[in-house]
C-alpha positions in Angstrom: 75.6 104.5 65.0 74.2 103.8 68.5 76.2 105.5 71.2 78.8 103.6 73.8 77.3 102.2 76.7 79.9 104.4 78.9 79.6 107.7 76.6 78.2 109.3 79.4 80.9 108.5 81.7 84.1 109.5 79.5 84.5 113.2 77.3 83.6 112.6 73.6 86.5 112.9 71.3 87.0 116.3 70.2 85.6 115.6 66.4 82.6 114.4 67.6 81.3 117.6 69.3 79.2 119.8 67.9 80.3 123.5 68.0 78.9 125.0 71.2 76.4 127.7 70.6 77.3 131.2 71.6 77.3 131.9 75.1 76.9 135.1 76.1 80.5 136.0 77.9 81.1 134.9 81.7 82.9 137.1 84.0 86.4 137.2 84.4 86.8 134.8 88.0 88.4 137.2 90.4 92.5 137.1 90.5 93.8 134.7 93.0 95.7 136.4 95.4 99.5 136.2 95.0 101.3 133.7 97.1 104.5 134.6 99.0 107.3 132.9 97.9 108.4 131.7 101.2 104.6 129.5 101.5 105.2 128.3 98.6 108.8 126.9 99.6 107.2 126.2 102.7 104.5 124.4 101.0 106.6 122.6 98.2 108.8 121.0 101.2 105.9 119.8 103.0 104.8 117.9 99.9 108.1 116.5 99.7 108.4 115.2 103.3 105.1 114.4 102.9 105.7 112.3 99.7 102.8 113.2 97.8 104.1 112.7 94.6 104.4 108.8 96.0 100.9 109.3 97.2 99.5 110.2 94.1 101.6 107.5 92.2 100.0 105.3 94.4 96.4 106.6 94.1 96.7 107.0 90.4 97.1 103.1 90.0 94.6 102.2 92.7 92.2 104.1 90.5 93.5 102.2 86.8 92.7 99.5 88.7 89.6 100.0 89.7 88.1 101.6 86.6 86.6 98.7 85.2 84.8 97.8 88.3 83.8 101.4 88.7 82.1 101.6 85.1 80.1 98.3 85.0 79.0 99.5 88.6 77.6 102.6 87.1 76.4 101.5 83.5 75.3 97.8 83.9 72.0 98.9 86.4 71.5 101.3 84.1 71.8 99.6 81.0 69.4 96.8 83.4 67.2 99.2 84.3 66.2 100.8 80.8 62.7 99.9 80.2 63.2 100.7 76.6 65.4 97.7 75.9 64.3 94.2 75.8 66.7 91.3 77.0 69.1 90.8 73.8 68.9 94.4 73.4 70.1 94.5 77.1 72.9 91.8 76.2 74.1 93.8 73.1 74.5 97.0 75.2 76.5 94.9 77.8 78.0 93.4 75.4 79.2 96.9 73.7 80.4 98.5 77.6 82.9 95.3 77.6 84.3 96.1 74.4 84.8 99.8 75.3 86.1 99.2 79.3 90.0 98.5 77.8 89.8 101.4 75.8 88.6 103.7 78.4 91.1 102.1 81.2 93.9 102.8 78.8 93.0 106.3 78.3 92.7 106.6 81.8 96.0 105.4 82.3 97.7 107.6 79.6 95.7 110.5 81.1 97.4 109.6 84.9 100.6 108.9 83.3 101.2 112.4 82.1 104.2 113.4 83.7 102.9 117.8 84.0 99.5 116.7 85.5 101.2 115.6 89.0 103.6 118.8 88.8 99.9 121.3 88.2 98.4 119.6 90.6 100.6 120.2 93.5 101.4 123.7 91.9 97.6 124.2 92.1 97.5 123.0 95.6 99.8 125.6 97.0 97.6 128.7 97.5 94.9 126.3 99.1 97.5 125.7 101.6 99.0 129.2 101.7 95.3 130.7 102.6 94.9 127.9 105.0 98.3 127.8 106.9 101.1 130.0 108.5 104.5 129.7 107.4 105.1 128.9 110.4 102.2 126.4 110.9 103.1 124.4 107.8 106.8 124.0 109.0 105.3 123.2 112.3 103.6 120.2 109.9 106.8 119.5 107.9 108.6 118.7 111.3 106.3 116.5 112.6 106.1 114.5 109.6 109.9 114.1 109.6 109.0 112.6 113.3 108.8 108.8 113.8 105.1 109.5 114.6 104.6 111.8 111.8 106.3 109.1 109.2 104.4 106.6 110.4 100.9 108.1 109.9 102.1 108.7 106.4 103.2 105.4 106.2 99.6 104.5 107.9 97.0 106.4 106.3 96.6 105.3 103.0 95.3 101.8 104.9 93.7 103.8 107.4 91.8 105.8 104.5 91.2 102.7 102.4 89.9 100.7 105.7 87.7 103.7 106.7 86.3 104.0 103.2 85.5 100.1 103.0 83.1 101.0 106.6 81.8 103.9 105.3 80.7 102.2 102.0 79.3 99.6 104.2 77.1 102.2 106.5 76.5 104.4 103.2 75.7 102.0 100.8 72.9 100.2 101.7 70.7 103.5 102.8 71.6 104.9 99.0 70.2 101.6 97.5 67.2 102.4 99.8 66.9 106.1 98.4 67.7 104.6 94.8 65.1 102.1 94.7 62.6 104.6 95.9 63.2 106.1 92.4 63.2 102.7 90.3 60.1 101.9 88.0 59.9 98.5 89.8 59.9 100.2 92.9 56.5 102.1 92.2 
């Protein structure tokens, strides 16, 4: 059995790995420093004036979405660009990635649609802001964003971010096909 075109871009089923080989033990990673309680309030309010839950509703379907795209992007040139595989061989492989894109959006989807990941995420967030921010700082941030100005830039930036990602693309992107071809058999 030949392996899926996008194997390399999704986790393999648990039955399907081999045990891992004995690793000698890594260290414990160092304690995280406890959070005071009144950050985290401070924190957990910011988030809600901030409407990140909305924000990563909204972010999680943008990237269902765009899954499909985002896999033939990465496997087609390589599928393309294997020297070992002749043109039908190269069709079959395509071919194969089709089949396996609606399975791999669907996980995808179930994966965003668990209702805890949202909830760890943001609890996981916390200390990041807690080492980053005052109490007082991050109130400072949960009253502007209950401003007209504030609201607005959080009404604002998901465009702002999208719009400024489309020009960065457009700068980025054609240096990196630059750097890739450099790299390409048919390049050399």
């Amino acid at each position: 059995m030949t392996a899926s075109p996008i194997a390399s871009l999704l986790p393999a089923p648990a039955h399907d790995e081999a045990p891992a080989p004995a690793k000698a033990a890594a260290a414990p990673a160092p304690a995280a420093a406890p959070v005071d309680p009144a950050a985290a309030q401070a924190v957990r309010e910011l988030f809600k004036v901030m409407k990140v839950n909305d924000m990563f509703s909204s972010s999680f379907a943008q990237m269902t979405q765009i899954l499909p795209n985002v896999i033939r992007q990465a496997a087609i040139p390589a599928i393309e660009g294997n020297p070992r595989l002749n043109g039908e061989q190269k069709n079959a492989e395509v071919a194969k990635l089709e089949k396996a894109i609606p399975e791999a959006s669907a996980k995808m989807k179930v994966l965003l649609a668990d209702p805890t990941l949202m909830t760890e995420m943001l609890e996981a967030s916390i200390p990041v802001y807690a080492r980053n921010f005052s109490i007082d700082e991050i109130r400072q941030m949960t009253a502007f964003y209950r401003t007209g100005v504030g609201s607005k830039m959080l009404t604002v930036m998901p465009r702002l971010m999208s719009e400024a990602m489309q020009v960065s693309q457009a700068v980025v992107v054609p240096r990196l096909n630059k750097l890739i071809a450099e790299y390409t058999p048919a390049a050399k």
